[in-house]
N, C-alpha and C positions, 0 to 999 in steps of 0.2 A: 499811275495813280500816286495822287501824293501822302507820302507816309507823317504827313504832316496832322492829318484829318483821320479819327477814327470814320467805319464805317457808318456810328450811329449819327456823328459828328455830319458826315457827309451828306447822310439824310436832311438832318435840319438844314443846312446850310440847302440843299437844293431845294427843299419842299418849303421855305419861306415865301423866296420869289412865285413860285407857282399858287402856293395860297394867295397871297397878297392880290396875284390878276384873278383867281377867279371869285374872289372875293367882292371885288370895284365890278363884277361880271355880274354878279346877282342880284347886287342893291336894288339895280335898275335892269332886273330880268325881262328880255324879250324874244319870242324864238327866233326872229330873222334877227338880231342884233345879236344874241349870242355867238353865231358865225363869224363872223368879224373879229370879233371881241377874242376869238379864244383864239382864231388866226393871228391875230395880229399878239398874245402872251406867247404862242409858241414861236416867233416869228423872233421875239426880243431872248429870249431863252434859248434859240438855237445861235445866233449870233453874239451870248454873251463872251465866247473865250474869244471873240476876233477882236471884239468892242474892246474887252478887257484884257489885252498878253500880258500885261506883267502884273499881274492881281493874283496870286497862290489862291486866295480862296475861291474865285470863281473859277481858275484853271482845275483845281482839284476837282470840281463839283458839272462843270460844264464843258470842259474842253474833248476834244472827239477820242483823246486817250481813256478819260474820266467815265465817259459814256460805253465806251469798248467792254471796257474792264466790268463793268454791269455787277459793281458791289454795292449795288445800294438802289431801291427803286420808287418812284416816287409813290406814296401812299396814295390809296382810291379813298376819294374824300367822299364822307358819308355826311350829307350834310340835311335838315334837318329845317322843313318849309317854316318853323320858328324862329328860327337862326336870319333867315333869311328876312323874314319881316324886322324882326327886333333891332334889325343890325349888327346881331351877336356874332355874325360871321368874317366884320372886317373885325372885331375883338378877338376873333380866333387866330385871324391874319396877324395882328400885332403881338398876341402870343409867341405865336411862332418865330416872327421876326426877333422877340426878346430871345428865345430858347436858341437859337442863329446866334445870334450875339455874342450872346454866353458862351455858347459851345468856341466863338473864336475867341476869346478873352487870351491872352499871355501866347497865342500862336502866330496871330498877324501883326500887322502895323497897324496904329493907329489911319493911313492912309490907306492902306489897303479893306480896312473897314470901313469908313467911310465913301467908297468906289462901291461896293460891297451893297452898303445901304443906298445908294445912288440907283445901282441896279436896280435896286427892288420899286424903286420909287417908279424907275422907266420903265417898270413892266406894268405900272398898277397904273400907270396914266396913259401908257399905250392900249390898254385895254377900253378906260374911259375915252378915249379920243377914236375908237376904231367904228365907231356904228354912230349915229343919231335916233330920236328917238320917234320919228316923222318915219311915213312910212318908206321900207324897205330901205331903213337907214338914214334915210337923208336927215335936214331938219337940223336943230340942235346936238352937237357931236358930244357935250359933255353936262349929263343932267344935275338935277341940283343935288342929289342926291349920291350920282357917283363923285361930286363936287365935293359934298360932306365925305364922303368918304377916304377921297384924296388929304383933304385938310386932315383927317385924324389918324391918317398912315403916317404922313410927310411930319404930324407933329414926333408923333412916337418913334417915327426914326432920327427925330431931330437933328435932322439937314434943311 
């Protein structure tokens, strides 16, 4: 585990990317598209220390040492069928993402923050790209709505 990243630290940093996909998950809630959808965030999330090796902050937070060590666990998101209409829940995602941020200020590279926010970006579009909204998936892969949602990620991580 990296001594680089408090525990709390480690928290935000993991539980950004995982808000962020199930966030583009909800816009455009559906039961058979959910599946997909949540496959395909876990899918980006288990492969981010191979995607990323020389990134400290995704290694700290996702690498199979990081996950072993089990100091930190992703928070059960309690989320709140308001949230989900209003759109307050990709606002909650960019919270997080800021609070992520923050918490790396003065311990990464600016490059390695940016890889960082890149991640987040591949998990919340691999989410909008994993289902359509036709049935049992097919159809349109990315609605307008996980669209707006994308665009107000991808601003706030501004990449």
């Amino acid at each position: 585990m990296s001594t680089l990243y408090t525990d709390a630290e480690l928290q935000k940093i993991a539980q950004a990317p995982f808000l962020t996909g199930v966030a583009v998950s909800m816009v455009d809630l559906g039961l058979v598209s959910s599946i997909p959808e949540i496959a395909a965030l876990s899918s980006v999330l288990a492969d981010a220390a191979f995607k990323y090796p020389n990134n400290s902050i995704i290694q700290a937070a996702f690498s199979e040492q990081a996950i072993k060590d089990g100091k930190f666990q992703l928070e059960r998101l309690k989320v709140q069928p308001e949230e989900v209409k209003s759109g307050a829940i990709v606002d909650r995602a960019i919270d997080s993402i800021s609070e992520a941020v923050t918490a790396l200020s003065g311990k990464a590279s600016d490059q390695e923050i940016v890889q960082y926010k890149e991640f987040i970006y591949s998990a919340a579009e691999a989410v909008a790209k994993a289902a359509g909204s036709g049935l049992f998936g097919s159809g349109e892969k990315v609605s307008a709505t996980e669209n707006a949602a994308l665009s107000k990620i991808k601003l706030a991580l501004a990449i």
